[in-house]
N, C-alpha and C positions, 0 to 999 in steps of 0.2 A: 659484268662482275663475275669472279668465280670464285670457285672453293674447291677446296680438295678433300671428297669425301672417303676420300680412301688414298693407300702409298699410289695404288695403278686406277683411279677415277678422279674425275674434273668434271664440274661440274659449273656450267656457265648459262647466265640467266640475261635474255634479252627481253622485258616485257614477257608477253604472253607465248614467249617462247623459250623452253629449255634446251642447254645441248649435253647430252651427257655423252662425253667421250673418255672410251678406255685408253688407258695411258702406260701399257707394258711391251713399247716397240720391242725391246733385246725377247722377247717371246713369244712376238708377232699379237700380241692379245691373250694369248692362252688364258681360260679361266679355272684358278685353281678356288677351293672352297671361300678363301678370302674373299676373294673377290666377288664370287658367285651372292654374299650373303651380305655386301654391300651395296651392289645392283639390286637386290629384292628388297632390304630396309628402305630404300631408296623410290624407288616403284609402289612398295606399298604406301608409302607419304603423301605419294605422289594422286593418288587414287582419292585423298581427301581434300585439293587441291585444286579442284576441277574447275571451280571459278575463278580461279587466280592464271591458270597453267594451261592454254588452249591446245597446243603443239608440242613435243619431243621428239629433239634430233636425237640418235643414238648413232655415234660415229667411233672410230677408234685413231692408232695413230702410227706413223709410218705403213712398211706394205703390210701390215696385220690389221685384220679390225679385228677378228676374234678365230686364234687357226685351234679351235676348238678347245677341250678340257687339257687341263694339264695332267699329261698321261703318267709324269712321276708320280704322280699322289693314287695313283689306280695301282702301283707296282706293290706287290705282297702286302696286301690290306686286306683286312680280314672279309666275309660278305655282307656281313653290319654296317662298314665305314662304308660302301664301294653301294651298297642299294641306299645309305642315307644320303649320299652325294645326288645320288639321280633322284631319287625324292624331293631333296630341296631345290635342285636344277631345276624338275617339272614346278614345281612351285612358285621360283623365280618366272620362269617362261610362261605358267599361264597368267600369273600380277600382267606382265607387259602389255599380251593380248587380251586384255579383259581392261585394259584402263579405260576412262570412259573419252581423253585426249587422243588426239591424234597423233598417232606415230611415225615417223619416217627414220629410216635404217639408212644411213649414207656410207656404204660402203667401202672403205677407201683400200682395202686390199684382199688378202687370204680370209675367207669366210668359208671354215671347215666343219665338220660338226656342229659345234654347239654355236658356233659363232653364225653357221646360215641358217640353224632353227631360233636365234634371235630374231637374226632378218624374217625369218619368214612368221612372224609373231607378233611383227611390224606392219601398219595399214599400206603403206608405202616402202619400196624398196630402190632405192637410184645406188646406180653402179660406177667405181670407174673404170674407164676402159683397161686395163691391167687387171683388171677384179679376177680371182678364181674362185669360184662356189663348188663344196662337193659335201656328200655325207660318206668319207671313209671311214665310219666304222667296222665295214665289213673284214676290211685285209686285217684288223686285230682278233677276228672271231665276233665280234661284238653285232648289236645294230644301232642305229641311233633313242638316248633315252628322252630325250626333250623336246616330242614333237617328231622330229624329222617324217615317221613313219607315216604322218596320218593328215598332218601341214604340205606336206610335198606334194601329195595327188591330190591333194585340195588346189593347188596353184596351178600342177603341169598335165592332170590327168594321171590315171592308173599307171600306163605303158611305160610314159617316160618316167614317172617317177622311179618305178623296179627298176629300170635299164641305169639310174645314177643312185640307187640306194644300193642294186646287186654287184655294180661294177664299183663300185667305190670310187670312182673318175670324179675329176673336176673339170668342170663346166665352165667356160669361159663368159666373159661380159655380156658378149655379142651371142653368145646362146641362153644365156640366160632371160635375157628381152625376148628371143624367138622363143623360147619355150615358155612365158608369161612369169618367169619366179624373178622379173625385177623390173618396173617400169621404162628406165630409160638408163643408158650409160654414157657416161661424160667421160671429158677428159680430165684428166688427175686432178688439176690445178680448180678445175669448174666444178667439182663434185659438192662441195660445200656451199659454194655461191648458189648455186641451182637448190639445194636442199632449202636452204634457206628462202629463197623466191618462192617455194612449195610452199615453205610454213607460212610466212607472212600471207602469201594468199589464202591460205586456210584460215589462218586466226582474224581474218577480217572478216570471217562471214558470221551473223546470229550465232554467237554462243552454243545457244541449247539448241538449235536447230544443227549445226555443227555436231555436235554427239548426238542428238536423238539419229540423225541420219548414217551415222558410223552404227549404229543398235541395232536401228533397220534392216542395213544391207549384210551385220554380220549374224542377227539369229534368223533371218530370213535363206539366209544359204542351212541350216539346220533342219527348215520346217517345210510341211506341205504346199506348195504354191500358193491354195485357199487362203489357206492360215496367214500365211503370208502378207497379202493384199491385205486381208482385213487387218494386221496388226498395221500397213501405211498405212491404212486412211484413219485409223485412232489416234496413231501420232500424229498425223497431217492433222486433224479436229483439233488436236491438245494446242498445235504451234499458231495457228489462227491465232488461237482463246489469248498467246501471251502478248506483253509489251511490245518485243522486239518483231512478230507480227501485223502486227499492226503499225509499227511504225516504216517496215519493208515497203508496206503496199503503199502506205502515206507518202512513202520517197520518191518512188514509180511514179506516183502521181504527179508529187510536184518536183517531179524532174531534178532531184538535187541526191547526193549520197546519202544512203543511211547515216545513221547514229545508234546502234546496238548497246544496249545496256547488258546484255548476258539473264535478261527476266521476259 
């Protein structure tokens, strides 16, 4: 089923899996404020949803998934309209990574800007092989406002991240996997089918055990190694204590598939 929550978004619902795809080929994606504020009503919906909605594709359409902001609406605007833009951008981008679902970024072409600090905001990122990723802010004077800066050498390390934030360069498919800022890259036609096989393997596993472990592994990159371990083993004690727990080990045992209730 779909719906069209916006002129340039679509929005399509399998079960326990959403695909939100931007839909502004003649602009390869570009997102101009519109859009940006339809993606975020969206997302933050999406965030009370958690038992309904395990997975989110986020894909785009022809060679654009998102070739970053639309740089007309930057032209002679005053510094009010131009810092509330990137205001609500970081706003939109941190709802995506901060949802308690699982994300994956299917990137089906130019992911520039703001379109690869999507990506990179995402749990998962699969490429296709055509894919170009860059953060050119630099050749406008600019740097990136939604992330780029501080999401990049979280994924690629310090080194490289400078050497594609200060050259402004785009990064191909095949460097993107080698440099860790995209799990796998397909070929055009397989990009969605593979996204898909992601999700559906995801949304079959325990529920809360499925987000508690997305919690884990992303405020455990924030804290002390100590700190760390100890917050596993308090979610591990909590996931024991539930339904879907205890009915895991009961399946193990008696050799047959779960049945996860999401409690």
């Amino acid at each position: 089923m779909e719906e069209r929550l916006h002129k340039h978004l679509v929005l399509e619902r399998k079960g326990p899996i959403e695909i939100l795809r931007i839909d502004r080929e003649e602009a390869l994606g570009a997102l101009n404020f519109e859009i940006q504020e339809a993606i975020g009503n969206y997302v933050n919906e999406l965030h009370a949803r958690k038992d309904e909605v395990r997975v989110l594709i986020i894909t785009g359409t022809g060679r654009g998934f998102v070739a970053g902001a639309d740089i007309t609406g930057y032209h002679n605007v005053g510094q009010t309209v131009f810092d509330d833009f990137q205001r609500r951008s970081r706003q939109t981008f941190d709802a995506i990574a901060n949802l308690p679902q699982i994300t994956i970024c299917a990137v089906n072409g130019y992911a520039l800007g703001g379109g690869f600090e999507i990506a990179m905001c995402c749990d998962f990122i699969l490429v296709n092989e055509k894919t170009k990723l860059g953060l050119p802010e630099i050749k406008l004077g600019l740097l990136p406002g939604g992330g780029g800066t501080q999401r990049l050498p979280r994924l690629v390390g310090p080194m490289r991240a400078k050497e594609i934030l200060l050259t402004g360069r785009m990064i191909t498919a095949k460097e993107a996997v080698e440099y860790g800022a995209a799990l796998e890259a397909c070929a055009p036609d397989e990009l969605m089918p593979r996204a898909m096989e992601l999700a559906e393997t995801l949304a079959a596993q325990a529920p809360v055990a499925l987000r508690e472990g997305k919690r884990v592994n992303d405020d455990g990159l924030d804290a002390a190694l100590s700190a760390g371990l100890t917050f596993e083993q308090r979610v591990l004690g909590a996931l024991y204590a539930t339904e879907d727990g205890k009915e895991g080990i009961a399946a193990f045992i008696e050799k047959r598939d779960p049945v996860f209730q999401g409690k």
